[in-house]
C-alpha positions as CSV (number, residue, x, y, z in Angstrom):
1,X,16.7,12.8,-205.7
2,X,17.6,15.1,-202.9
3,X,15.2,15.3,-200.0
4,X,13.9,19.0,-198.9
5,X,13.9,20.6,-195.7
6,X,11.6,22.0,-193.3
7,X,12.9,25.9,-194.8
8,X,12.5,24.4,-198.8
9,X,8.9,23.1,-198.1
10,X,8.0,26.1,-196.4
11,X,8.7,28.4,-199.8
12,X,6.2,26.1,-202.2
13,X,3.3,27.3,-199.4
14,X,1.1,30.2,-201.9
15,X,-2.2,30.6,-202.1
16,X,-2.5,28.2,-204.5
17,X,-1.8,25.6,-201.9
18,X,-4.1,23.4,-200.9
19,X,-4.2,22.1,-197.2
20,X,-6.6,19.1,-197.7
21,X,-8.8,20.1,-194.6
22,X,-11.9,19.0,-194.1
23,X,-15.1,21.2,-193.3
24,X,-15.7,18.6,-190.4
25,X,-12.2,19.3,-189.5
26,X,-12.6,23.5,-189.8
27,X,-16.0,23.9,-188.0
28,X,-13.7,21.3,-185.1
29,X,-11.6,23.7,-184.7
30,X,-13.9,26.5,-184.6
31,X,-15.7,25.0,-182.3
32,X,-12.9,24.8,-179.8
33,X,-11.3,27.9,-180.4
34,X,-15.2,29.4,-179.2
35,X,-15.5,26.9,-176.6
36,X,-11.9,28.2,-174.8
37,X,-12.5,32.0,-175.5
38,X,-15.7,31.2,-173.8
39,X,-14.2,29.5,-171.0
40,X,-11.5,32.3,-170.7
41,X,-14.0,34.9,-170.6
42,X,-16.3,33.1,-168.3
43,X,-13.4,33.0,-165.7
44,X,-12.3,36.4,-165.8
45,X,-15.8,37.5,-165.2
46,X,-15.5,35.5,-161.9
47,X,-12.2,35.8,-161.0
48,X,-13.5,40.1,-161.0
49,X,-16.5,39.2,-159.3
50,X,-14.5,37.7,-156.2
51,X,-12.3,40.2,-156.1
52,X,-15.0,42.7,-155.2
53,X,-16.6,40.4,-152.6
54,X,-15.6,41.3,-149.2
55,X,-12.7,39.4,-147.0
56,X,-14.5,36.9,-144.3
57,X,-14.8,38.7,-141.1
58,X,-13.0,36.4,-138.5
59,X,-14.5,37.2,-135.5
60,X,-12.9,37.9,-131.6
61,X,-14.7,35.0,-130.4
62,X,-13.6,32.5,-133.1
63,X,-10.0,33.5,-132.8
64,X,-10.1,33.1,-129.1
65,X,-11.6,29.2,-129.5
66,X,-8.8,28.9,-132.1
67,X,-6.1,29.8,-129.9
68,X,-7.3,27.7,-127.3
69,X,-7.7,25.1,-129.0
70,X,-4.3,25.1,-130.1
71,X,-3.0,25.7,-126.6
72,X,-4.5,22.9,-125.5
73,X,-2.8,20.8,-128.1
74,X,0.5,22.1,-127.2
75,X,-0.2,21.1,-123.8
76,X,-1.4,17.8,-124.3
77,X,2.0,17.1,-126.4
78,X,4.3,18.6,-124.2
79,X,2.4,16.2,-121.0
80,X,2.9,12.9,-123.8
81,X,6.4,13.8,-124.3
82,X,7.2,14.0,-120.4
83,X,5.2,10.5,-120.1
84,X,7.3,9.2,-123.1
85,X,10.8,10.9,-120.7
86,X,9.9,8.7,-118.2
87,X,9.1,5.4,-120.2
88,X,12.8,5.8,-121.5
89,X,14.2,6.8,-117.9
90,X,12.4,3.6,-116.8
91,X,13.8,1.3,-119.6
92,X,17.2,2.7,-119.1
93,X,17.1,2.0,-115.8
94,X,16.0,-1.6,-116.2
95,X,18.3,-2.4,-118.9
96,X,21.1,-0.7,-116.4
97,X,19.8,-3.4,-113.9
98,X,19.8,-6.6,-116.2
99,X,23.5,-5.8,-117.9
100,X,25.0,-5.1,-113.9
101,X,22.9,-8.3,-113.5
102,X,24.5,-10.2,-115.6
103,X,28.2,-9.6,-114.5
C-alpha cells in the first residue's frame, strides 16, 4: 500500500469528518483564547492610559545634584589614576634599581 501525503490527507477533510475532540478539550481552548483577548485588551487599555499621563518633571535642582554628583566622580577617578601613575613610576623605578643592582 502506498503511504499518503500531507496534500492527499488534506483532500479526505469534509464535513463529514470527524476530529475526535473532546468538549473538555473545546471549552480549553475557549478558555484560553478569552483569557489572551482579555489580556491583550487589558494592556492596550494601559499602554493608552500611560500614554496620556504626563512626562516626570525633572527639576533645576535635581539636575544640578546630578551633575555634581557626577563631577565629583570624575574627579575622584582622575585623583586615583594619578596615585595609581605614581605607584607604577615608583615600581619602575625600583625594579630600575634592583636589575642595575644586580650587574
Amino acid at each position: 500500500m502506498k503511504k499518503r501525503s500531507a496534500i492527499d490527507r488534506l483532500d479526505s477533510f469534509g464535513e463529514d469528518t470527524v476530529l475526535g475532540l473532546s468538549v473538555k478539550t473545546l471549552v480549553a481552548m475557549g478558555i484560553t483564547v478569552a483569557t489572551m483577548v482579555s489580556m491583550y485588551m487589558t494592556l492596550q487599555a494601559e499602554v493608552n492610559i500611560a500614554k496620556e499621563l504626563p512626562l516626570p518633571v525633572v527639576s533645576r535642582t535635581e539636575y544640578e545634584l546630578k551633575e555634581e554628583l557626577v563631577r565629583e566622580a570624575v574627579m575622584e577617578t582622575k585623583e586615583d589614576i594619578s596615585e595609581i601613575k605614581d605607584q607604577m613610576t615608583r615600581i619602575e623605578d625600583r625594579l630600575y634599581e634592583l636589575k642595575v643592582g644586580k650587574r
